[in-house]
C-alpha positions in Angstrom: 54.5 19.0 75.2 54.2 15.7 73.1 51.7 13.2 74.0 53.0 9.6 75.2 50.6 7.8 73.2 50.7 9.4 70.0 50.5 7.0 66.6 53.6 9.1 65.6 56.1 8.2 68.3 58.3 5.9 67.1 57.5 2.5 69.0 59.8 0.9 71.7 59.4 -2.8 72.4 58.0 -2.3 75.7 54.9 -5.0 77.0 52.6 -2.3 76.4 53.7 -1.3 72.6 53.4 -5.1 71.9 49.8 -5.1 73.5 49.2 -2.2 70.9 50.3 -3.8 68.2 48.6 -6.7 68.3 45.7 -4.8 69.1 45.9 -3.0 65.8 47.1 -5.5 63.5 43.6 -7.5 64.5 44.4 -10.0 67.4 41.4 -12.0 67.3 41.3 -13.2 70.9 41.2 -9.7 72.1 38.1 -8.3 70.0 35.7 -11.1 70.1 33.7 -9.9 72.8 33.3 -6.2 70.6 32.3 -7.8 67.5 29.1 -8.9 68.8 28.4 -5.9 70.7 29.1 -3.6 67.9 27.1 -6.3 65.6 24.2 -6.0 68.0 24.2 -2.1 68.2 24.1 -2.0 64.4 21.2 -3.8 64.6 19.8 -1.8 66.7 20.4 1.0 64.6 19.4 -0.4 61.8 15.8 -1.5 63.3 15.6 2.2 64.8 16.2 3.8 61.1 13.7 2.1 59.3 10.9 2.3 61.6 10.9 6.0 61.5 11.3 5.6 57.6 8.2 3.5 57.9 6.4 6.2 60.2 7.3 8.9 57.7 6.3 6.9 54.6 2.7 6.3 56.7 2.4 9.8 57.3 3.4 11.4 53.7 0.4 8.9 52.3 -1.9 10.3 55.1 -1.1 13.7 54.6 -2.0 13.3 50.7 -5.0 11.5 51.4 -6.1 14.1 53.6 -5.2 16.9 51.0 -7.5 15.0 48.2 -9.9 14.6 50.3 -10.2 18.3 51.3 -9.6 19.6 47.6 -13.1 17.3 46.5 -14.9 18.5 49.6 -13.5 22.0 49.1 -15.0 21.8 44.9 -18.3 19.9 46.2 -18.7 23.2 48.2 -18.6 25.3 45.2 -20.5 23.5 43.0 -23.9 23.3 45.7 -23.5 27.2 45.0 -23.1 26.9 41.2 -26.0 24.4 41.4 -28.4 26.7 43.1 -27.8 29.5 40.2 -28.8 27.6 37.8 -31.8 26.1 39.7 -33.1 29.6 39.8 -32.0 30.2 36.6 -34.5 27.5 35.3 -37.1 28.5 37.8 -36.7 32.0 36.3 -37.1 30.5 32.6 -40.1 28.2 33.1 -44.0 28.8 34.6 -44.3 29.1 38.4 -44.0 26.0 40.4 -43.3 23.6 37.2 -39.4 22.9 38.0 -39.5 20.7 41.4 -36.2 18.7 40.7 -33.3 19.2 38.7 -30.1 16.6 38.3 -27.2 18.4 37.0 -23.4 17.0 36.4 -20.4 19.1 37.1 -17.0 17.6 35.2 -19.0 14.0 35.1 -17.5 13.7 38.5 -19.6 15.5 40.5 -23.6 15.1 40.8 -25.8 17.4 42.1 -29.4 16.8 42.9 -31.6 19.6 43.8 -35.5 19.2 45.3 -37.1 22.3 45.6 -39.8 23.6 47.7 -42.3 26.8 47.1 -43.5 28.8 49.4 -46.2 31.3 48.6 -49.1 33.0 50.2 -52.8 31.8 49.9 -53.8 31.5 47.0 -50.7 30.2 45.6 -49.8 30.2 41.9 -49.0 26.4 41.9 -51.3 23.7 40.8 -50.4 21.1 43.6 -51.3 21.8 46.8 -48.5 19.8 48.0 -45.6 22.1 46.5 -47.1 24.4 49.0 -43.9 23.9 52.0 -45.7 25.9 55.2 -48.5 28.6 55.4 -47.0 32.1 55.2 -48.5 34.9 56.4 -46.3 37.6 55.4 -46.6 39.6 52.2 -42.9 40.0 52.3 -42.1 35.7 52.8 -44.7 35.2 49.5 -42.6 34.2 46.3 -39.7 32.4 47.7 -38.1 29.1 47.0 -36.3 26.2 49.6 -33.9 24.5 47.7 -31.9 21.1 49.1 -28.8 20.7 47.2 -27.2 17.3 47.4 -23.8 17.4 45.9 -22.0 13.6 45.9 -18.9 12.2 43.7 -16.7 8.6 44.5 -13.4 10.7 42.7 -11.3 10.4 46.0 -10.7 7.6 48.0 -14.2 7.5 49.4 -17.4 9.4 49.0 -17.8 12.5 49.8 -21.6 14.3 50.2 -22.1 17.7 50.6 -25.5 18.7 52.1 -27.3 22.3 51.6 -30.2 23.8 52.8 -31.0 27.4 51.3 -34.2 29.5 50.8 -33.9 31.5 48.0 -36.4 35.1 47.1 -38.1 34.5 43.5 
């Protein structure tokens, strides 16, 4: 079964082969109301395309800020602990009560300050009165340290601070 309006039948000059043929060999009368329809759905394309280009762009940046962001918070993180070890290393080189602040700099990106706090039973070992942080009671509280670690560093896109409270046993 052969179809009757296959391109490969051989034309007859009927009114409807001539209305295909100047159809295809660009009558200009008959497609000037699809030109600007097709013109306006490229447009429309077109303006569709790029704004999820422009979404995607907006997200990839996001998504890297983000991951920056994490990766200092995540290194601030370990660094409070790192700080703390060698806090009470210093407290374990030095007389009782003399260290009561120490500023230490990881990778000169990264600054940590640490203020510490003793707490001992009555009498206590330190000098100052005021290094004294609350009255203990407890044999088993006496000889311990609170230590607040501030770790800060402007690397990423903005500043990130990580806070830490810990009491340590001297």
């Amino acid at each position: 079964m052969q179809r009757k309006n296959s391109i490969l039948m051989p034309l007859k000059s009927t009114a409807r082969n001539i209305f295909q043929r100047k159809m295809f060999t660009g009558n200009r009368n008959y497609f000037r109301g699809r030109n600007g329809i097709a013109m306006i759905m490229a447009i429309v394309v077109i303006v569709v395309i790029s704004t999820i280009m422009a979404l995607s762009i907006s997200l990839s940046t996001q998504t890297s800020k983000r991951t920056t962001d994490i990766y200092l918070y995540e290194q601030a993180v370990l660094y409070s602990k790192s700080a703390a070890e060698l806090a009470l290393l210093d407290i374990a080189q030095n007389p009782p009560c003399s260290v009561t602040a120490k500023n230490i700099s990881f990778d000169n990106t990264y600054d940590a300050n640490i203020t510490m706090k003793y707490i001992y039973t009555s009498p206590s070992p330190c000098s100052n009165a005021n290094d004294n942080y609350f009255s203990i009671t407890t044999p088993e509280q006496n000889g311990s340290v609170m230590m607040d670690i501030t770790v800060s560093t402007d690397a990423g896109t903005e500043p990130i601070t990580y806070f830490r409270r810990t009491i340590q046993k001297l």
